[in-house]
C-alpha positions in Angstrom: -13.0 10.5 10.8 -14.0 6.8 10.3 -14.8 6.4 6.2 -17.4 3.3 5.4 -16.4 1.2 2.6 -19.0 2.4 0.7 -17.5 6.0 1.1 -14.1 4.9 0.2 -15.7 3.1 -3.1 -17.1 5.8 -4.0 -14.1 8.8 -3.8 -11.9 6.0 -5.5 -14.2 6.1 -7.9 -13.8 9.9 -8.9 -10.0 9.4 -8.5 -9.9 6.5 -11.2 -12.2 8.8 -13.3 -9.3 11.8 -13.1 -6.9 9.9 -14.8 -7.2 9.5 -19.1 -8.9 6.4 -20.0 -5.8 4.7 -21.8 -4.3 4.6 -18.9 -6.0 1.5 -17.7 -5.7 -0.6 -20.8 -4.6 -4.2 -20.1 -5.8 -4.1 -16.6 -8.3 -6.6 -17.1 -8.8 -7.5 -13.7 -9.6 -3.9 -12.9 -9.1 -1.9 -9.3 -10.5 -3.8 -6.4 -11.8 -2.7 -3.4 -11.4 -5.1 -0.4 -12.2 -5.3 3.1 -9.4 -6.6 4.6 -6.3 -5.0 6.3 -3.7 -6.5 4.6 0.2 -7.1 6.6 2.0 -9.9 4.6 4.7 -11.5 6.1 8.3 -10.5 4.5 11.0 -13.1 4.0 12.6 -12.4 7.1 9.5 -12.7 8.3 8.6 -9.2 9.5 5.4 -7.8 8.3 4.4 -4.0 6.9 0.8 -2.9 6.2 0.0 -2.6 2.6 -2.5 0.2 1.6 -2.6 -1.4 -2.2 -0.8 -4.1 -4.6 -0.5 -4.6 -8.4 -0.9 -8.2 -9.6 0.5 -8.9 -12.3 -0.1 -13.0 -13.4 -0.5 -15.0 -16.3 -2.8 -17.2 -14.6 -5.3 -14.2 -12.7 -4.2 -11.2 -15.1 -3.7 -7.4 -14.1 -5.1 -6.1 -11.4 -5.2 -3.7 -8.3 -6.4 -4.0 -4.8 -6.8 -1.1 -2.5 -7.3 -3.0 1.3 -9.8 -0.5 3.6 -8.9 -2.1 6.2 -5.6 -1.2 6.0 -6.5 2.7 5.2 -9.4 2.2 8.4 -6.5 1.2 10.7 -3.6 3.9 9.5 -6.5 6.8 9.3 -9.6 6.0 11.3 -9.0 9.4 13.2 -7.7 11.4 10.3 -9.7 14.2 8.0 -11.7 13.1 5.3 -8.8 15.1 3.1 -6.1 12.9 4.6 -8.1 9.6 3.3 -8.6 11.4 -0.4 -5.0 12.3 -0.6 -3.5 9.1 1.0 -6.4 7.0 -1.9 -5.2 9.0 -4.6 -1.7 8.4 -3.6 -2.1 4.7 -3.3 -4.0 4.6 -6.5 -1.1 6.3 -9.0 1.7 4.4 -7.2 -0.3 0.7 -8.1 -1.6 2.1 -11.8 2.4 2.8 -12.1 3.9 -0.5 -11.1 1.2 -1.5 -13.7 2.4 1.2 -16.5 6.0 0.1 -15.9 5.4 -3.5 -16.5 3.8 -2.8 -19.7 7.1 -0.9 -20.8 9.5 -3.5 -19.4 10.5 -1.0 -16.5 11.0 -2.3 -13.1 12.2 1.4 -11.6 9.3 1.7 -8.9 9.5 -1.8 -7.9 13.3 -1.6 -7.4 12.7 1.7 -5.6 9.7 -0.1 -3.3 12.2 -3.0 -1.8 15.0 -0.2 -1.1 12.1 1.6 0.8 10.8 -1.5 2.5 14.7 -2.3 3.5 15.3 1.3 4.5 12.1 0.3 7.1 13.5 -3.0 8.0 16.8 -1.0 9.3 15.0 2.0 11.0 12.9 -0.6 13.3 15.9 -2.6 13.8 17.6 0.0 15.0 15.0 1.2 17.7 14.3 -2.4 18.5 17.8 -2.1 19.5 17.8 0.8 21.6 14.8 -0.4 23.3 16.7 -3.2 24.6 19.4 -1.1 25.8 17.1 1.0 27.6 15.6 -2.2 29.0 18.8 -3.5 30.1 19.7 0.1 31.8 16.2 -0.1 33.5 17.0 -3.7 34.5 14.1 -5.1 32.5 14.4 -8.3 30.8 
């Protein structure tokens, strides 16, 4: 099931309204939702899809975006529960990168880069064994 923006807007909306008000103090730049699809390129210059991202800047301030385009091209064909559950998902992992820097905790981000390295080996792996199955096939 394809979700407009508008759609999206308006279910993150409720899911910000769940959480306790506090909960957002000294997120001044708030929880944006953007159009794009967003698949930054890593240092080793793979890219993965982002669904959201906490900014935290002394320049820009506190903030979080949610990218529909990402969530249009990962669930464009899913049920509209899959899109509430993946949002609200998406929406507590960004408030708590944003929680944890306000207490000088760096636990989720540490935990993120072990993930995105545990993603970088998986694909590494089957990029591998898709070349061996070239080779066997006598594909280039």
């Amino acid at each position: 099931m394809i979700l407009s923006i508008d759609e999206v807007g308006e279910i993150l909306d409720g899911l910000m309204e769940e959480l306790p008000e506090g909960i957002w103090e000294g997120l001044n730049g708030g929880v944006n939702l953007l159009e794009e699809e967003r698949r930054p390129e890593g240092k080793d210059g793979d890219t993965m899809l982002l669904l959201g991202e906490y900014f935290a800047s002394s320049a820009l301030g506190y903030f979080i975006n949610i990218y529909y385009g990402s969530f249009l091209s990962t669930f464009s064909h899913r049920p509209r529960e899959e899109w509430v559950r993946q949002l609200r998902e998406t929406l507590h992992h960004e408030i708590t990168h944003h929680l944890e820097r306000q207490a000088g905790c760096r636990d989720l981000e540490i935990e993120d880069e072990r993930q995105k390295q545990q993603l970088r080996e998986t694909e590494a792996r089957r990029s591998a064994l898709r070349m061996r199955r070239r080779r066997g096939r006598g594909e280039n």
